[in-house]
C-alpha positions as CSV (number, residue, x, y, z in Angstrom):
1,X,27.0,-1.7,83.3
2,X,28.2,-4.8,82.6
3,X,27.3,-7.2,85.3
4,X,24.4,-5.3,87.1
5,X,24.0,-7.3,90.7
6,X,20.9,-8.4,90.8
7,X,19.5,-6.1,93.6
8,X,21.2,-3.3,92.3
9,X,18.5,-1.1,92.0
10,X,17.1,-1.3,95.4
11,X,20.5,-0.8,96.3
12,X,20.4,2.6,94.3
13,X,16.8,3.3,95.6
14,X,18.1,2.2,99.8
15,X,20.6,5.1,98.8
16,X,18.3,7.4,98.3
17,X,16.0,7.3,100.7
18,X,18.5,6.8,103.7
19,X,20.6,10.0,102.4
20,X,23.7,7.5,102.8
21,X,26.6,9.9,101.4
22,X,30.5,9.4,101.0
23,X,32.6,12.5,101.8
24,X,34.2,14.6,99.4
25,X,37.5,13.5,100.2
26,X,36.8,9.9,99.5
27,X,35.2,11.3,96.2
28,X,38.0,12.9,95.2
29,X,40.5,9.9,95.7
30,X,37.8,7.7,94.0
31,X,37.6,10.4,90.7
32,X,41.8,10.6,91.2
33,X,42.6,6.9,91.0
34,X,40.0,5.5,89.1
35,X,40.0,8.4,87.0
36,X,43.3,8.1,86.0
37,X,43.4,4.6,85.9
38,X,40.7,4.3,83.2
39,X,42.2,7.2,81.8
40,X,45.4,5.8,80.7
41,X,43.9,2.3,79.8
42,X,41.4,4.3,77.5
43,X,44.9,5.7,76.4
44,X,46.3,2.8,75.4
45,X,43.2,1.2,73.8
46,X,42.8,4.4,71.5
47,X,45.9,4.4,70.3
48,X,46.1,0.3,69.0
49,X,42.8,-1.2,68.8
50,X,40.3,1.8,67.8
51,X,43.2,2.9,65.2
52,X,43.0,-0.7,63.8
53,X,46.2,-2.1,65.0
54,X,46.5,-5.4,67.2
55,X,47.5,-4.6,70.6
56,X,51.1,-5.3,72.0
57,X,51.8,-7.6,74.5
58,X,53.5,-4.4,76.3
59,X,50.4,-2.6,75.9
60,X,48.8,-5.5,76.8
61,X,50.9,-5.4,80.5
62,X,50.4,-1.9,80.7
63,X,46.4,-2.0,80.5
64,X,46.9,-5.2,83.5
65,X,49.4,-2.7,85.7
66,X,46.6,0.0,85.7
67,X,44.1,-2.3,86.5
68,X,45.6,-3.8,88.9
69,X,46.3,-0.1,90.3
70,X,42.7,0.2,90.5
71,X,41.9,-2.8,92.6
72,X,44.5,-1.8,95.0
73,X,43.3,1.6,95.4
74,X,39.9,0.0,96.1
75,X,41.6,-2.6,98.7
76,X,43.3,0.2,100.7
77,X,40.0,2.2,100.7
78,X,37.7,-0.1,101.9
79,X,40.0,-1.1,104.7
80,X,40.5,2.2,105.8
81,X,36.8,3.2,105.3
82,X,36.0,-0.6,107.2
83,X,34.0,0.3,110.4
84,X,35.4,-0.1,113.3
């Protein structure tokens, strides 16, 4: 990881030994969206940068849409998983 947080592994380790768990259906949004989102932008990067060519400034846009995707699917599920 890039940019561990500093408590991350008690973080991991409070996980554990609560049991804390998400449901399967937020799993499956979580490996749809983000899944797909990395996806394509590993799509994109494959195709220019890894096969030696510059990337576009289209391609460029396209890898900012998806990731912008991705932070909006992660907005609309922590407010809907917000307690209330």
């Amino acid at each position: 990881m890039a940019n561990p947080l500093p408590n991350e592994q008690e973080i991991y380790e409070k996980i554990k030994k609560e049991n804390i768990t998400i449901h399967p259906v937020i799993w499956e949004l979580i490996a749809h969206h983000i899944g797909n989102g990395l996806y394509m932008i590993n799509l994109i990067l494959g195709s220019t940068v890894l096969d030696g060519e510059p990337l576009s400034e289209e391609d460029a846009r396209k890898i900012l849409k998806h990731s912008k995707e991705i932070n909006g699917f992660l907005d609309k599920l922590a407010e809907a998983t917000k307690p209330r």
